[in-house]
C-alpha positions in Angstrom: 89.5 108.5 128.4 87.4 110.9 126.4 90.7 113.3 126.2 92.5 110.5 124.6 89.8 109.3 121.9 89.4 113.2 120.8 93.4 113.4 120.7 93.3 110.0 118.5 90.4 111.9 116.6 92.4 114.8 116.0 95.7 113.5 115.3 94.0 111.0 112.7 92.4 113.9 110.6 95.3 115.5 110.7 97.7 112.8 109.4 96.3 113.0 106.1 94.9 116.3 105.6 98.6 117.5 106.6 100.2 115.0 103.9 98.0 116.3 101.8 98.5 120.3 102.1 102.3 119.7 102.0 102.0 118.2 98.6 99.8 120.6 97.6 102.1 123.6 98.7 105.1 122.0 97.0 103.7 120.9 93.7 101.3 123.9 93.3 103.7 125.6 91.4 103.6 123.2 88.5 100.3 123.4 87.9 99.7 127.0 86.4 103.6 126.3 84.0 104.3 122.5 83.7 100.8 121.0 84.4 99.1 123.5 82.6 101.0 123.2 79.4 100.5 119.4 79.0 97.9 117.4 76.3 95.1 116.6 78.8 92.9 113.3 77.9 90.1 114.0 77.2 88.0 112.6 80.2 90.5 115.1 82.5 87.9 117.0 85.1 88.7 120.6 85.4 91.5 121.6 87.6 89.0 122.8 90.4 87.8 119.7 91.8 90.7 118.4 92.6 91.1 120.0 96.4 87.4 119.7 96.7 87.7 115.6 96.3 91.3 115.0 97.7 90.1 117.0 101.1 87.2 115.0 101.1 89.1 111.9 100.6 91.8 112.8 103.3 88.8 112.8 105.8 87.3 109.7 105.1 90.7 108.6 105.5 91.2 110.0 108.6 87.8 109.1 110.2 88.4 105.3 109.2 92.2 105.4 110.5 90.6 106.8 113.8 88.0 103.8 113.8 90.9 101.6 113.7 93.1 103.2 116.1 90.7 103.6 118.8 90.0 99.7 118.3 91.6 97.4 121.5 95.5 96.4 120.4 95.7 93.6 118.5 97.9 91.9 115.8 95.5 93.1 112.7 95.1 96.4 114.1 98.7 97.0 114.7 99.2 95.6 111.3 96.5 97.7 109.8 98.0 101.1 111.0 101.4 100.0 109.2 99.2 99.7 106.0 97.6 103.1 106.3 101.0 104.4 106.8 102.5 103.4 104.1 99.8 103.7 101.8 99.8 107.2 102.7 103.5 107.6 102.0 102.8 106.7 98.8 99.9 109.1 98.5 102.3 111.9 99.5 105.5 110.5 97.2 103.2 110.5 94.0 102.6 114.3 94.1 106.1 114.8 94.2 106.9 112.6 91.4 104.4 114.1 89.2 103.9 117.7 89.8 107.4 118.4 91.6 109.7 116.3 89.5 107.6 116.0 86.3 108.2 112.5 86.1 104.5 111.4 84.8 105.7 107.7 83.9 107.4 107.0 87.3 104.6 108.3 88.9 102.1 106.4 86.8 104.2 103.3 88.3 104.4 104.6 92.0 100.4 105.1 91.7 100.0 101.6 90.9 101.3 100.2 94.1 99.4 103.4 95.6 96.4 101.4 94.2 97.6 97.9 95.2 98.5 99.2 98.9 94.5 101.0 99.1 93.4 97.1 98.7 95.7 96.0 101.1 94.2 98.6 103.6 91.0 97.6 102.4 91.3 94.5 103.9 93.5 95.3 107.0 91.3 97.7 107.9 88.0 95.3 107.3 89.6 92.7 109.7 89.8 94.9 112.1 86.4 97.2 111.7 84.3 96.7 108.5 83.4 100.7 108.1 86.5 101.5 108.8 87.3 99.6 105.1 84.0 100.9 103.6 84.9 104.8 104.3 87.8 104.3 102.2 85.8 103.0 98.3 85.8 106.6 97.4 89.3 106.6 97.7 90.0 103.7 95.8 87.6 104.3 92.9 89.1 108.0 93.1 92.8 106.1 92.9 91.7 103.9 89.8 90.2 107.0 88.0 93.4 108.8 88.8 95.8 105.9 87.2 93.8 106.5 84.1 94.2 110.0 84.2 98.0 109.7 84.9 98.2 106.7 82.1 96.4 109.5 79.6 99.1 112.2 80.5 102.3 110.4 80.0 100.6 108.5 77.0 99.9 112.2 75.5 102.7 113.4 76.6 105.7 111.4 76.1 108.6 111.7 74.2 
């Protein structure tokens, strides 16, 4: 039993931290040419504390999607592992459309149901285990920051 819940552990920090470096390795490009020649808003952090915050992120993630997974089967927390799933499809798709692509306005769009599908998890994952939901407010209030941030580059960069 202990084997299993440290493979459930393991797999569930990995999930995300995985989505997360494959994003990063095929939209890293764009940040020194494209990314880096763009009007930033003005409240845009520096560029550094960016993989700081999204690996923190990606483990709270993973820790709460490993509270919920280790929970006894159930309708709410079979239901809340298809949230995190495709809220964290969306995660990965928004790199791509922003940095890979240089789409900023689809992105800014695709981010939005990011943000709408962070509060569905929210409460999936509160039905199921309350801490499990509360891990995850950095990531939200990191996800509303970031559709500013978004908003501010296509805004100052459209056109």
């Amino acid at each position: 039993m202990k084997k299993l819940l440290l493979l459930k552990l393991l797999v569930s920090l990995a999930l995300p931290l995985s989505v997360g470096a494959i994003a990063g390795m095929f939209t890293a490009q764009a940040v020194p040419e494209w990314y880096a020649s763009l009007n930033r808003p003005s409240f845009s952090p520096p560029n550094w504390i960016f993989g700081p915050v999204w690996t923190t992120l990606y483990l709270l993630m993973g820790i709460s999607f490993f509270i919920v997974w280790k929970q006894d089967a159930s309708r709410e927390r079979n239901l809340a592992i298809i949230v995190f799933f495709i809220q964290l499809l969306l995660n990965f798709a928004w790199s791509f459309l922003f940095f890979y692509f240089k789409m900023p306005g689809l992105a800014l769009i695709e981010i939005i149901l990011l943000w709408f599908s962070i509060i569905l998890m929210f409460f999936s994952f509160y039905n199921v285990k309350p801490l499990a939901a509360y891990l995850n407010i950095p990531y939200f209030l990191w996800v509303s920051f970031a559709i500013a941030l978004n908003a501010g580059f296509y805004f100052l960069n459209r056109g």
